[in-house]
N, C-alpha and C positions, 0 to 999 in steps of 0.2 A: 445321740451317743452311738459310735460303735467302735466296734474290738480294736486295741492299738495290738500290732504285731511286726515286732521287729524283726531288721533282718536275720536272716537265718543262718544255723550257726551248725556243720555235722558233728556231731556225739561220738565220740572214741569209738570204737567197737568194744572193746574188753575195759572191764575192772582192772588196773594192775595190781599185783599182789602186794608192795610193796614201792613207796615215795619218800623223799626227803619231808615234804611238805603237803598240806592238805587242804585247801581252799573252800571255803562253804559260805557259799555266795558268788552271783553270775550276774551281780552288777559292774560297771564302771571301776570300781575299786578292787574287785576282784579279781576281774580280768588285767587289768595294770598291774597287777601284784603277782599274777599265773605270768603274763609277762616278760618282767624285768626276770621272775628266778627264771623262766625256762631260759631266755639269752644269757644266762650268768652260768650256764648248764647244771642248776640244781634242779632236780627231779620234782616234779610236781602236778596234783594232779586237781581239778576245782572243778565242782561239783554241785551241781544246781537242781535245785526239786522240780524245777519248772522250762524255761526259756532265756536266755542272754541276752541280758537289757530289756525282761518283761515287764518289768514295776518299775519304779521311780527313776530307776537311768534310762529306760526309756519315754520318759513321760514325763521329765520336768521342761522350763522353758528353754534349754539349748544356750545359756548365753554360759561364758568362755570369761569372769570378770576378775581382775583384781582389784579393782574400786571397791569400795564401801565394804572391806571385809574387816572381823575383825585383826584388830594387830598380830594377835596370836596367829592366822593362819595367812598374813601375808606373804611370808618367807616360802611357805608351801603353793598359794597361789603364784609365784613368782619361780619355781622351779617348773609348774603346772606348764606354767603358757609356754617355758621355753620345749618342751615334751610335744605339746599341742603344735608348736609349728614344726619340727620334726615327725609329726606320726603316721604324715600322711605317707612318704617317703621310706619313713621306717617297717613299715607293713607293707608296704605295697598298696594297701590298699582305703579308699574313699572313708573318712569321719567326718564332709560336710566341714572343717573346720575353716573356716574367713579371718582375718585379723582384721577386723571393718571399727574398731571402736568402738566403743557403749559409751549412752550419757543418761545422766539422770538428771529432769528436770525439777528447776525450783518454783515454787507459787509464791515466794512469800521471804521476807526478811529470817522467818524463824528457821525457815528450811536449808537457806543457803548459811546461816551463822553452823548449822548443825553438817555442812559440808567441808567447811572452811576448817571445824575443831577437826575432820577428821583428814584434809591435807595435810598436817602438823605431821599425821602418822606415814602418808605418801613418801611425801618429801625425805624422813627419815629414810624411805627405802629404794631411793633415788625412782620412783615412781615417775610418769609423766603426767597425772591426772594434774587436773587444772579447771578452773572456774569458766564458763565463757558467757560473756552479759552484749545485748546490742544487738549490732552489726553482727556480728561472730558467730554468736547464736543463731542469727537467721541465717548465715551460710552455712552453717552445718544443718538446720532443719529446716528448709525451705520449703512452704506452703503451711508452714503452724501458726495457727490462731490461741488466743486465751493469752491468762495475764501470769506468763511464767516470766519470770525477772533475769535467770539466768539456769547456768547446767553445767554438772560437774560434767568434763567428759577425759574418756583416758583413749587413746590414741591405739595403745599397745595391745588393749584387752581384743575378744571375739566374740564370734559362732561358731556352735559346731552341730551337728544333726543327732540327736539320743539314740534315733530309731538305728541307728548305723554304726556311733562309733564305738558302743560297747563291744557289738556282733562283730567289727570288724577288729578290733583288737584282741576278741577271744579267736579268732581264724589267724592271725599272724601269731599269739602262743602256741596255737595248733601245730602251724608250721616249725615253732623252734621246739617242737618236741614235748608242751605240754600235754597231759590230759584232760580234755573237755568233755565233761560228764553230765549232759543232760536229762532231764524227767530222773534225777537221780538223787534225793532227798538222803542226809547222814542225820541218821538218826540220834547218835550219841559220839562220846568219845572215849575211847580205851586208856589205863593209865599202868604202868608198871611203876614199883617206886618209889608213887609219887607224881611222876612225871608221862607227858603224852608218850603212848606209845601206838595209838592204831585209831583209825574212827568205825563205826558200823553203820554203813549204807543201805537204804533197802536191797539193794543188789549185792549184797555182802559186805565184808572189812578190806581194809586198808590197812597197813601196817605204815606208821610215819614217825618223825621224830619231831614234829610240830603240824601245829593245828593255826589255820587264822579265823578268825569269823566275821565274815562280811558280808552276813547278813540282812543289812540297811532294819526294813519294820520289826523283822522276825527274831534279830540279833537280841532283844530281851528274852524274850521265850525259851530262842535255846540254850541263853546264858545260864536262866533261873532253873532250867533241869540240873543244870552243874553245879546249883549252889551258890555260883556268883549272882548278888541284886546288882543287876547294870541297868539304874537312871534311864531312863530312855520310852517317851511317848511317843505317838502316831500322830499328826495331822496331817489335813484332807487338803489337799491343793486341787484348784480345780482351774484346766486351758481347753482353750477352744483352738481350731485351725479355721482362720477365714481367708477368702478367696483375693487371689492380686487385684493389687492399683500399683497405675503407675504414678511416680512423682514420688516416692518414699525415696528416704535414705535407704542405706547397706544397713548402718548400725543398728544395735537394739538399742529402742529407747524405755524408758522409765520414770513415768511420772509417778505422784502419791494414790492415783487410783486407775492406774491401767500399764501396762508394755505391752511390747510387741518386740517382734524378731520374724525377719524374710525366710522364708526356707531355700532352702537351695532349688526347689519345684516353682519360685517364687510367691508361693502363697503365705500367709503370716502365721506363725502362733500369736494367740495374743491371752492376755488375764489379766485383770484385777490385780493389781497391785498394792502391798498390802493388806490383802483378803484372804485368809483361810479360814475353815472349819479345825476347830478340835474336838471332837469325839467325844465325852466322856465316857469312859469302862472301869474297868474293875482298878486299872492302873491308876486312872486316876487320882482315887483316894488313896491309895498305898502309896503313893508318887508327892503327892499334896505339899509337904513340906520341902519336899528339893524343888520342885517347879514352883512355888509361888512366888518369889521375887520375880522370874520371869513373867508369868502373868502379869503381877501388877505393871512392870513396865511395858509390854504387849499388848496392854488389854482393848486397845482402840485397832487391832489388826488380828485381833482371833475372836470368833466369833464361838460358843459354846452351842453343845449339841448332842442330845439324848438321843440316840438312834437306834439300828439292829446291830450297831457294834459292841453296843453294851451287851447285848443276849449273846453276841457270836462270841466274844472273850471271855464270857464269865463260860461257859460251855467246855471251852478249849479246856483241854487238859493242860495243866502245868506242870506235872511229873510223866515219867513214862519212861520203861524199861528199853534194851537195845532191840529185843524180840516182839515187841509191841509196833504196831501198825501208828507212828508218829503224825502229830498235827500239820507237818511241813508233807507230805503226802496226801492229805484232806481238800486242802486248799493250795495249789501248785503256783496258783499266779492270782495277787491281790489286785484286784479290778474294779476299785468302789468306783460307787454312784456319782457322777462331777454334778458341782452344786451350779446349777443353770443360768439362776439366776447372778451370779458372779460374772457370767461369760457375755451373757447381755446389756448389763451395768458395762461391762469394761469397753466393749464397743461402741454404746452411746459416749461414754467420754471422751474413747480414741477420735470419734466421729468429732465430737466438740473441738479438738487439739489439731486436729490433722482431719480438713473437712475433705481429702481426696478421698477418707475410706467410705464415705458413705455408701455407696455403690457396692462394699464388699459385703460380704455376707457368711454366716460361721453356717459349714462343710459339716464338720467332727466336732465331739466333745469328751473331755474324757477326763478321770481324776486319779490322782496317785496318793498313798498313803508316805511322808514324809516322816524320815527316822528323826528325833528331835531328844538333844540333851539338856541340860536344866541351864545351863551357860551357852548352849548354841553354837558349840567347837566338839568336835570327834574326836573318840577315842581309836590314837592307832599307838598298840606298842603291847604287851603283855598285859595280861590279865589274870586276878584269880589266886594268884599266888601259885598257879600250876605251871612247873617248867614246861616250856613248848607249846603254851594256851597261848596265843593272840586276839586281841580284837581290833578292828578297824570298821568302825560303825558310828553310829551317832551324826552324821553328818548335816545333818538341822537344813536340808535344802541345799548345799553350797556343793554338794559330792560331786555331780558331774564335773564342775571348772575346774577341782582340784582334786579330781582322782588319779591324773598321770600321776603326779609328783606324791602323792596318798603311798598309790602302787608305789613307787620308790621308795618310799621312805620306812615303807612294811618291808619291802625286801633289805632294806638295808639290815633294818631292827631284827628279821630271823635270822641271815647269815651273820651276822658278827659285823658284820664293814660300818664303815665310818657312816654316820649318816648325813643325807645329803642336806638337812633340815636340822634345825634342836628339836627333840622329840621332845621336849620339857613338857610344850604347851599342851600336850596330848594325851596325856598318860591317865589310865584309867585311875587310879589310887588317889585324885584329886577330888573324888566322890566320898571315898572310905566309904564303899558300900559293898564290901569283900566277906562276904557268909564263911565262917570253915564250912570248908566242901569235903 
């Protein structure tokens, strides 16, 4: 295991006194959303307790899909990729982004009928994913052993690099004139009204006329100071970087117990597919009834787990004043423990599927806490019942591939403009878990 650190991203010099808008959170989704308003010239300023892309946008597996999503967030994965091959050109500068295709492979009759129901939804969306069995198969993954029958692959979909293209998207906001505010934790939010009128930063206030919260893990905690229950657990995702072979493909592949994805360094990420840790804490049981459907249908791909998360969150303060020293200042960057055994499992399978990797060997390990809604779809659009509260969170693992078009579609949803998506499928109020505040 050691420290993931993304590229580096400079910090404003000053607080400004006064913004349109107010971004809290300095993931993937944030920074698309600092963004699209700074190029729209609305003033804006986002504000991170820690580093840009130090949690989960930096440290999930880097794949770029609209495959296998659900239908609700196709339309947004599908404005995503078109953003994704424009951004590298749009900034100026490097997101590692490839349009190389993904395929996910099948073992088994039950796997590929469970593909097939979900082409019905592709096709709907003039998609290009497609089944490929045989011959086919073996040209696109040349040197694969075991008894996979066939593999959805989509042609359109990519790669992109975590550790880069957050930091690099928040340096091209930089340049159209956002605020990028790092090691800079808001504590709370101002209301005149009724409605947002300022936030309070450990480095002072803000004066704004809207708030987003893009938060990813943390996005319940700050919500619940405000009164709003927003739905929303953590799980443990755990990847390893192992070292190059040649003879791979470009794309990322995904079978039922392993992937992998080349880096642009040519070394792989690879994990367990599949396989994550859920934590149990204090959320848990107050959570219980919105997440158990999802459990019961998850339960062969989450694994349960009593840990020091449970002592760290029952700890954590859940209320806290604007002049009080906040839990988002304690803890700047969430850097749990990657579960090891995941990392090694995945590579004896890769090794069984693709025998060129045996020769490779895992470098790095590292795990990220995963923001997760009871339905598996984020919330972007207001929140709260408070004019000028937004959230954009909950993104159940999918954020990276579909944060450009996330970004767009929050900036649509704060300025007034058309949006570029139906924000139906999105909408916080689909919980009714709105506290008066």
């Amino acid at each position: 295991m050691s420290r993931i650190i993304p590229d580096a991203v400079p910090s404003s010099a000053s607080l400004p006194d006064k913004v349109d808008v107010v971004i809290i959170g300095g993931g993937i989704v944030g920074v698309s959303t600092a963004l699209e308003l700074a190029e729209r010239g609305v003033s804006v300023a986002l504000c991170e307790k820690g580093l840009i892309g130090g949690e989960q946008s930096g440290r999930n597996w880097g794949w770029v899909r609209q495959m296998g999503r659900d239908p609700a967030e196709i339309p947004l994965a599908l404005e995503s990729l078109a953003l994704w091959k424009g951004m590298n050109a749009r900034i100026g500068e490097e997101t590692g982004f490839r349009q190389t295709g993904i395929v996910y492979l099948c073992r088994n009759a039950r796997q590929e009928a469970e593909y097939e129901a979900w082409l019905v939804h592709a096709q709907q969306f003039g998609l290009d994913s497609r089944l490929l069995r045989s011959a086919e198969l073996r040209q696109h993954l040349p040197g694969m052993t075991g008894g996979f029958t066939a593999a959805m692959h989509t042609s359109s979909d990519g790669r992109a690099e975590p550790l880069k293209a957050a930091p690099a998207m928040a340096r091209g906001a930089l340049r159209a004139g956002a605020h990028i505010l790092t090691g800079c934790a808001v504590r709370s939010i101002e209301r005149s009204a009724g409605r947002v009128s300022g936030v309070v930063t450990e480095r002072g206030p803000i004066a704004c006329s809207s708030v987003i919260l893009a938060g990813g893990a943390w996005s319940r905690l700050f919500a619940g100071n405000m009164g709003i229950d927003f739905p929303q657990l953590k799980i443990l995702g755990t990847v390893a970087r192992a070292t190059t072979v040649d003879g791979v493909p470009d794309l990322p592949v995904g079978a039922d117990n392993f992937s992998f994805r080349r880096r642009l360094d040519g070394s792989f990420s690879i994990a367990m597919r599949n396989a994550n840790i859920a934590p149990i804490v204090p959320d848990s049981f107050r959570l219980f009834g919105d997440f158990m459907p999802t459990l019961i249908k998850s339960w062969r791909e989450l694994k349960l787990r009593v840990g020091n998360r449970f002592l760290e969150e029952w700890r954590t303060p859940r209320s806290w004043s604007a002049d009080n020293i906040s839990p988002f200042e304690q803890v700047r960057i969430l850097d749990p423990v990657p579960f090891e055994r995941f990392n090694r499992e995945g590579l004896e399978h890769l090794i069984k599927a693709f025998p060129v990797f045996a020769d490779s060997r895992i470098t790095q390990s590292w795990g990220g806490l995963i923001d997760v809604t009871p339905d598996a779809v984020p919330v972007i659009g207001p929140a709260g019942n408070i004019p000028g509260f937004f959230i954009a969170s909950g993104f159940s693992g999918h954020g990276f591939g579909i944060g450009p078009g996330s970004g767009r579609l929050m900036a649509d949803l704060v300025t007034g403009a058309a949006p570029c998506v139906d924000p139906a499928p999105f909408r916080f109020d689909r919980f009714k878990k709105t506290k008066a505040a």
